[in-house]
N, C-alpha and C positions, 0 to 999 in steps of 0.2 A: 542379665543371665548370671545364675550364680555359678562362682567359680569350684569346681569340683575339686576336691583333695583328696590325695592319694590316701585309702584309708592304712592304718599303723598295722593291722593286722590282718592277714592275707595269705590263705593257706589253700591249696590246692590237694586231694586225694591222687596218687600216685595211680595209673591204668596202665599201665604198663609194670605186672608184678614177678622182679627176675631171681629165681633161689639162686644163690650162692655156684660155681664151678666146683665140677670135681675136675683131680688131674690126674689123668691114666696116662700109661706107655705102652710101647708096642715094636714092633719089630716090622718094617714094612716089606721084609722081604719072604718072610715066613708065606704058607699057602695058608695057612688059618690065624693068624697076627691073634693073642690073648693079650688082654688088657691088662695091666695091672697096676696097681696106686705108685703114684709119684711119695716118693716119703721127702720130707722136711727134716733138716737135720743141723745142728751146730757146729760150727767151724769156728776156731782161733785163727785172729789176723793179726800180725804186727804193724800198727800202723803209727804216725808223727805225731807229736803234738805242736797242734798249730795257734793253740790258744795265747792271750797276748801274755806279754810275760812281764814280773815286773820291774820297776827301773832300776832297782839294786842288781838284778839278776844281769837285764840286759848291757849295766855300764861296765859290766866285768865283763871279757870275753871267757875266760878262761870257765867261769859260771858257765857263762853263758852256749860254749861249745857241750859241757855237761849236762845242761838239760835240754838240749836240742837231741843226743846220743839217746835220751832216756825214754825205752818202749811205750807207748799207748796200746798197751794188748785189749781186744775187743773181743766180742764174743758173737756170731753173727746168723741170725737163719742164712740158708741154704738148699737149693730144688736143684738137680737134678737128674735126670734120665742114668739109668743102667747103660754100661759099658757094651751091654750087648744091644738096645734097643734105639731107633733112631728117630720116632716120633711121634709126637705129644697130642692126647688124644686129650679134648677140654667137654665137655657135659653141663648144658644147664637147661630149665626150664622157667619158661617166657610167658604168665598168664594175662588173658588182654581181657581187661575189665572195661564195662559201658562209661562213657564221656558224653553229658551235656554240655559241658563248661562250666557248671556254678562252683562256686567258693565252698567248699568243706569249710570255713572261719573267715569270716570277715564282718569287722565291729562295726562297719560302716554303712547303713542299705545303700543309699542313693550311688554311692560306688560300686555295691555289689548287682544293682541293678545296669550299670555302665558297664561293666567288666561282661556279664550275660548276654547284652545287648550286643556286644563287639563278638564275642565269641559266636552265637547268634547268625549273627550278618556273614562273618566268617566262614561258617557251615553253610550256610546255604549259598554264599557265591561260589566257593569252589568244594566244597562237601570234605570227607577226611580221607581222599584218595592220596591227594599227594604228600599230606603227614603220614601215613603208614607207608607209603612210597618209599617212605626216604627213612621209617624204621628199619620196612623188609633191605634198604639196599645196606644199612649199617650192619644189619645182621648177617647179610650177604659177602659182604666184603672183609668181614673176622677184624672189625676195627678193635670189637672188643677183647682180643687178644694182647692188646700193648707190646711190649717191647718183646712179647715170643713173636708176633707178626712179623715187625721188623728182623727178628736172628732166623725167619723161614725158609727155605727154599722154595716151597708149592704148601699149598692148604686148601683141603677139601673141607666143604660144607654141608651138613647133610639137615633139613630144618623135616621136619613131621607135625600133622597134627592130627588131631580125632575129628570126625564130625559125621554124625549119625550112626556111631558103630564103628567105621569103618576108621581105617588108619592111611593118611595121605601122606605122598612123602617125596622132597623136593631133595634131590642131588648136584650139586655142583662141584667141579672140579678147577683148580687153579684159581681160584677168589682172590689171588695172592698180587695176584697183575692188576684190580681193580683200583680206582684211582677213591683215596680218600676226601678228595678237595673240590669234587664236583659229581652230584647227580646224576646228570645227564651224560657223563663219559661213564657209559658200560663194556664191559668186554665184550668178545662175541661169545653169545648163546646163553648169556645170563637173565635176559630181559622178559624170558618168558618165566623161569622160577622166579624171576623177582615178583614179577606180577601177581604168580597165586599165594604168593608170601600175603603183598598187599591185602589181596582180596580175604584174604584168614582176619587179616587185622584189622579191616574195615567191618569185618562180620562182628566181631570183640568190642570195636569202641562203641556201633553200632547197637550192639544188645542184641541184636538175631542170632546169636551163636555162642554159646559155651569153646573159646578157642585157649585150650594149652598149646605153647610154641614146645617141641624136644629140639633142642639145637645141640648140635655135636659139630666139632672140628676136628681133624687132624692135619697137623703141623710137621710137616719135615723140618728138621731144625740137626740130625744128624746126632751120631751115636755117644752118647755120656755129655751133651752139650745141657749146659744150665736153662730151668728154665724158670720163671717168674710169676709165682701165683698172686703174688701185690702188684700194683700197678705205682711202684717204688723202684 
């Protein structure tokens, strides 16, 4: 039997297509809370220089105290929230494009025929329930939030989609207590929006349905607290 090799080039079309966040704010105590843009702005730091230094400099102390004193002024982006507003509203949209499995590029057939084969056998033993499972519970659980997740208090989830006209639309409250590091540990009362989550995104890899995701969060994070549009 001949031994297969891993072909050199090997490229996968992306089904899952996510636009970019926007970052609003809001006031959660207001009775009608108005959105409005997070601005980005620059900030001066004073900060050390910790780069090595060299041996003339460091066998002298006296040198050597003088350039330790001497600023590293930096120039830094900066996000966030108004002094009056206490949390952070994020926006994006989720399109779930059709999945055979085949290579968008690959230089190799007899690999790209083994690669389809796996993928293949894959679908049909357990079908693309429990992949979009564990899309819907990522998107459910505001993983993709980063380090605003972690500065949260509570985070509401709210996911939508279109199909036939009509506009569907999954709310969740507290996402914020949902456990990152396992699947199967859901909160209570998640498991039923997770599941039309799923079933949107099994219609999408599928190809029986035209599915845009609108995903919105809101983030309690409390009032003029920083908040973090890089995942930096």
């Amino acid at each position: 039997m001949t031994k297969l090799i891993t072909a050199s080039v090997l490229a996968f079309e992306r089904n899952l297509d996510v636009s970019d966040a926007v970052f609003s704010q809001l006031n959660s105590a207001d009775a009608n809370p108005i959105a409005t843009p997070v601005k980005v702005k620059e900030k001066s730091v004073r900060g050390t220089i910790s780069n090595r230094l060299k041996s003339a400099i460091s066998a002298d102390p006296v040198k050597l105290d003088a350039e330790i004193e001497k600023a590293n002024l930096q120039t830094v982006d900066v996000a966030m929230l108004d002094s009056n507003n206490d949390t952070l509203q994020v926006n994006f949209s989720c399109k779930v494009l059709p999945f055979n499995g085949s290579p968008s590029v690959c230089n190799d057939q007899d690999y790209q025929i083994a690669v389809e084969q796996v993928v293949a056998s894959y679908l049909d033993e357990h079908s693309m329930v429990e992949l979009a499972r564990r899309y819907a519970t990522n998107i459910v659980n505001a993983r993709w939030l980063w380090r605003n997740r972690i500065g949260s208090e509570s985070i509401q989830v709210t996911v939508k989609c279109k199909l036939d006209g009509n506009i569907q639309q999954i709310a969740l409250d507290n996402t914020r207590t949902m456990s990152l590091r396992n699947f199967d540990e859901q909160s209570e009362g998640k498991s039923e929006g997770i599941k039309q989550i799923t079933d949107w995104i099994v219609s999408g890899l599928k190809g029986d349905a035209f599915i845009m995701l609108q995903v919105e969060a809101k983030a309690y994070v409390g009032t003029g607290q920083e908040v973090y549009p890089s995942q930096e």
